[in-house]
MARNUMAR-173583 format. One record per atom (N, C-alpha, C): residue in one letter; chain; y, z, x; atom name. Coordinates in steps of 0.001 Angstrom, whole numbers, plus 500000, padded with zeros to 6 digits. Layout:
  type  mol       Y       Z       X  atom
     a    A       Y       Z       X    CA
...
END
This chain:
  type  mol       Y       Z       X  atom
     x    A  745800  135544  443749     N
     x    A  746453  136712  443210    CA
     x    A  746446  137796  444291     C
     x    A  747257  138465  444641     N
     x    A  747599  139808  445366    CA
     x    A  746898  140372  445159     C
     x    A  746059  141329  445788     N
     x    A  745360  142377  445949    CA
     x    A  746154  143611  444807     C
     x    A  747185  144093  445304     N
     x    A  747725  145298  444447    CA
     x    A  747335  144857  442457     C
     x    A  748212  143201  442425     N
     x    A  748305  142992  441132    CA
     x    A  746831  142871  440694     C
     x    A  745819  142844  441403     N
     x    A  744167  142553  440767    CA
     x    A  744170  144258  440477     C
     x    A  744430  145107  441385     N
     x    A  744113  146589  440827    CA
     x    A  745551  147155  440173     C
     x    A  745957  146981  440012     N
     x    A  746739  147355  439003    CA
     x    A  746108  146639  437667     C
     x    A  746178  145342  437305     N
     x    A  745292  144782  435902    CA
     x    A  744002  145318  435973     C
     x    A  743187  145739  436943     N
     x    A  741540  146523  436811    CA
     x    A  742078  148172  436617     C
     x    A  743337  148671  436889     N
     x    A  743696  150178  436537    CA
     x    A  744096  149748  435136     C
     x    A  744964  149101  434617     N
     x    A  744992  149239  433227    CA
     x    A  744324  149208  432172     C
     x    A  742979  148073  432583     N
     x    A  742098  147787  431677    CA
     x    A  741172  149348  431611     C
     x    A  741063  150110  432949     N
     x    A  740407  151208  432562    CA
     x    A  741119  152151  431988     C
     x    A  742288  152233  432097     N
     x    A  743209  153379  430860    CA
     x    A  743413  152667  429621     C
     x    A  743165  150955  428980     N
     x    A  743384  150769  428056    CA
     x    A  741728  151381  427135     C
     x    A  740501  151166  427862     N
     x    A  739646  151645  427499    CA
     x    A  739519  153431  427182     C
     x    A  740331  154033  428049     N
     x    A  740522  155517  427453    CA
     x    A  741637  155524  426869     C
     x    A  742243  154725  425893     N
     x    A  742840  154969  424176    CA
     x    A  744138  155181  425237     C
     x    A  745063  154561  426669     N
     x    A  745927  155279  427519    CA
     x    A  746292  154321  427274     C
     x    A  746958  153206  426463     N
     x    A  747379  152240  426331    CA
     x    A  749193  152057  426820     C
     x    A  750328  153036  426633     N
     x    A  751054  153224  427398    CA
     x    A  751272  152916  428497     C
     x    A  750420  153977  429053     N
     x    A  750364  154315  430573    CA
     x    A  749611  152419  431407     C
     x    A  748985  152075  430585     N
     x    A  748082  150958  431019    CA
     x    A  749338  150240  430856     C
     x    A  750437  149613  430024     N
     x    A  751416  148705  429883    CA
     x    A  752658  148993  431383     C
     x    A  752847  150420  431657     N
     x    A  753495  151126  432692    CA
     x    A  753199  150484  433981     C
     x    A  751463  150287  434024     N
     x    A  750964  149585  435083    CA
     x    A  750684  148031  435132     C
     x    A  750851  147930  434234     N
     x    A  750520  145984  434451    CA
     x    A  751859  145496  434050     C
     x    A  752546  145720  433141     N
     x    A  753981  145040  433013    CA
     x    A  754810  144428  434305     C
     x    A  755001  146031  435002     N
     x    A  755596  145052  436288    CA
     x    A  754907  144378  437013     C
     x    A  754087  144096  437417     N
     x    A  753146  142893  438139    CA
     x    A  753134  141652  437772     C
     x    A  753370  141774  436225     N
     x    A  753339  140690  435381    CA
     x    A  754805  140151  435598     C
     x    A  755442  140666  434953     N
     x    A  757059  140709  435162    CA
     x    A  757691  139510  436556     C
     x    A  756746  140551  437875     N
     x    A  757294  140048  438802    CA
     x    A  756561  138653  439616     C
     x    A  755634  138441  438199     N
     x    A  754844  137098  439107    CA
     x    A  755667  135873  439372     C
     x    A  754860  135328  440373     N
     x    A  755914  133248  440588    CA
     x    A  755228  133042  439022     C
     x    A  755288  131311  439091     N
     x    A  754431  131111  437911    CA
     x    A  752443  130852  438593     C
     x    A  752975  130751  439684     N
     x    A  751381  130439  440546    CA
     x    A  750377  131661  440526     C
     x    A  750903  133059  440398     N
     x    A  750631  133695  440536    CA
     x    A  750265  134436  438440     C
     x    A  751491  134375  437723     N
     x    A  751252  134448  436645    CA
     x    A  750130  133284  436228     C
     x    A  750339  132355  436615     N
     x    A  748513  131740  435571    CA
     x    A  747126  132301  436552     C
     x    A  747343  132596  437543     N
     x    A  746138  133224  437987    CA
     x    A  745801  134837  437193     C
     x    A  747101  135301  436989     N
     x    A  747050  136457  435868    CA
     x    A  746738  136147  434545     C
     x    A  746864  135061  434321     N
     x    A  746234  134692  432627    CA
     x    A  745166  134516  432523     C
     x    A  744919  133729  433748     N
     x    A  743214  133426  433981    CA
     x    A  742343  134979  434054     C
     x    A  742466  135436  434664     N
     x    A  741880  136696  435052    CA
     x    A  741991  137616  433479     C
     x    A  743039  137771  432896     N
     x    A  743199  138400  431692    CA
     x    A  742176  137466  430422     C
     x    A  742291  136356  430387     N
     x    A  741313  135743  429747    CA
     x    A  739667  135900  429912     C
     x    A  739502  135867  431443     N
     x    A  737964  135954  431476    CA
     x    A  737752  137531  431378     C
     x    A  738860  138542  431199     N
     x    A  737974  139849  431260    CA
     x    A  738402  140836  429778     C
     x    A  738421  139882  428999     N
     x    A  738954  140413  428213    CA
     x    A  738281  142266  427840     C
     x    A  737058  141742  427957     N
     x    A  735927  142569  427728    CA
     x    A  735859  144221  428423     C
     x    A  736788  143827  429820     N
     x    A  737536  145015  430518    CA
     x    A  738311  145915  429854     C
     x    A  739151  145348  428663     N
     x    A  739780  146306  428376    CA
     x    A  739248  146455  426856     C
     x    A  738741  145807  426225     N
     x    A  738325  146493  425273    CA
     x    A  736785  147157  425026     C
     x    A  736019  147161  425914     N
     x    A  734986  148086  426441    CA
     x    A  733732  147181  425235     C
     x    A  734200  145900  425034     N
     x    A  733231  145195  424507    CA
     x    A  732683  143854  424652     C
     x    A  731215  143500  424816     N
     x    A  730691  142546  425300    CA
     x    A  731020  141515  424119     C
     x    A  731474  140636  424350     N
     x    A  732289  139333  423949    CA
     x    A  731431  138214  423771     C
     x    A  730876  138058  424313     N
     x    A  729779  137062  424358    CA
     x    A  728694  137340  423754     C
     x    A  728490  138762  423019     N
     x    A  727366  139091  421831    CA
     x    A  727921  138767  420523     C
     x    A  729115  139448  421114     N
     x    A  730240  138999  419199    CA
     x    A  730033  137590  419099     C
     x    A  730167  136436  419758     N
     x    A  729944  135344  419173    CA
     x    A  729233  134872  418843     C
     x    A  727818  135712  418875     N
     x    A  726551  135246  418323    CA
     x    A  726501  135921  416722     C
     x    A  727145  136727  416675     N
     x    A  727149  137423  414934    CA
     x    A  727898  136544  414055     C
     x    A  726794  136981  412827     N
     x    A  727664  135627  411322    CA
     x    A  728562  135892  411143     C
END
């Protein structure tokens, strides 16, 4: 993955965490938009393992609750 498109998806996840959810779509859409597909599954991958980035919650505790 490109350098820009890793901080642009690490800038959105920190404005999706300050409620900037807009502004966070403003910044990751086109990156997304303009991936190959080699580059978009390395963006899925990365969006999958961090989910936790943007919603400011540890993920791996939730699956221990009933």
């Amino acid at each position: 993955m490109r350098s820009s498109t890793l901080r642009a998806l690490k800038r959105a996840a920190e404005l999706t965490r300050q409620n900037r959810l807009t502004e966070a779509m403003l910044i990751a859409e086109p990156v997304i938009l303009t991936a190959d597909e080699y580059e978009g599954e390395e963006i899925r991958r990365w969006l999958l393992d961090h989910v936790a980035d943007f919603t400011g919650e540890n993920h791996e505790d939730s699956k221990e609750l009933p």
